[in-house]
C-alpha positions as CSV (number, residue, x, y, z in Angstrom):
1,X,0.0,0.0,0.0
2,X,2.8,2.1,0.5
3,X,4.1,2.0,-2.9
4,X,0.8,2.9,-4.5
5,X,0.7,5.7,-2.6
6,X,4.4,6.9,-3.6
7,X,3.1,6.5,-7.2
8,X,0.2,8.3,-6.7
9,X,1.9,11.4,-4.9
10,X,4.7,11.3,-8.0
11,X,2.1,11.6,-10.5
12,X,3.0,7.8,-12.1
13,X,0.5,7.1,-14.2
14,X,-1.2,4.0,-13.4
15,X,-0.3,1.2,-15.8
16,X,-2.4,-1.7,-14.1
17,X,-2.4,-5.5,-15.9
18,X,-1.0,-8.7,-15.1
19,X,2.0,-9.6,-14.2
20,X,2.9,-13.5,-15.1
21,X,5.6,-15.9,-13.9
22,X,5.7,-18.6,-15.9
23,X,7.8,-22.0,-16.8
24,X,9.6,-22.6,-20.0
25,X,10.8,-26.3,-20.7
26,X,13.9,-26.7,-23.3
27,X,12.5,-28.4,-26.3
28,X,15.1,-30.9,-26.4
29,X,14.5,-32.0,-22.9
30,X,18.7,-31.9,-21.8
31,X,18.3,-28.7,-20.7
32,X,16.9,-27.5,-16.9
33,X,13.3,-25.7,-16.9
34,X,14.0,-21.4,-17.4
35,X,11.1,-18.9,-16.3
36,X,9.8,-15.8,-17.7
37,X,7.7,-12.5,-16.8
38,X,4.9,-11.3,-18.6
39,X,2.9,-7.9,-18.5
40,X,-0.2,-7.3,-20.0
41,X,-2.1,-4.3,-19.8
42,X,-5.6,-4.3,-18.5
43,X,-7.2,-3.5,-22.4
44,X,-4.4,-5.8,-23.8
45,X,-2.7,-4.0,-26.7
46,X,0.4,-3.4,-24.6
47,X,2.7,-6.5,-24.0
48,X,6.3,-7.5,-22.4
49,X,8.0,-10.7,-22.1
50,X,11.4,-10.7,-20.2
51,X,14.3,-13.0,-21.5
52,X,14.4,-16.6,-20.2
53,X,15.6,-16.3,-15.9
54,X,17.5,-19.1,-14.9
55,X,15.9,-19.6,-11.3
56,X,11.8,-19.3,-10.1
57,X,13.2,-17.0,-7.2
58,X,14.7,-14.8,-9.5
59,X,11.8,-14.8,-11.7
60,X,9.5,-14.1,-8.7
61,X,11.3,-11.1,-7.3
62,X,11.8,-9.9,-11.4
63,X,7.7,-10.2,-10.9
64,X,7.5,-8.5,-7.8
65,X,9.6,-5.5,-8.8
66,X,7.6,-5.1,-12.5
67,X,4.1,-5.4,-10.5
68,X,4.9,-2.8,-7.7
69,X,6.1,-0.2,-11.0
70,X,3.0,-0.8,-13.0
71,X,0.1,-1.1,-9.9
72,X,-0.8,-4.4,-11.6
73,X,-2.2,-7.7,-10.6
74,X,0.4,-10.7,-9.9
75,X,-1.0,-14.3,-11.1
């Protein structure tokens, strides 16, 4: 709640959407499973994919940090 309110008191605009974590296997099978963080705005005509993140925790706080800057939802 804190955060929102330092957004609204700077004048960020207010991006909402969803912010995604989510698993990507290597085709081939050898390699070990990557993650990656999605955004999509709330009327969906703006998108962001983040390269592949070697590590969930890394992925999670990557998700954190993107849904505190936009105001969004986290799934």
């Amino acid at each position: 709640m804190i955060s929102l309110r330092r957004h609204q008191q700077r004048g960020t605009p207010h991006l909402g959407g969803v912010v995604t974590v989510t698993p990507i296997r290597d085709r081939s099978g050898e390699g070990d499973e990557t993650y990656s963080v999605s955004w999509h705005s709330p009327g969906g005509d703006l998108r962001w994919l983040s390269p592949r993140i070697p590590s969930q925790e890394g992925a999670e706080i990557a998700a954190a940090v993107l849904n505190e800057f936009v105001c969004g939802v986290k799934r």
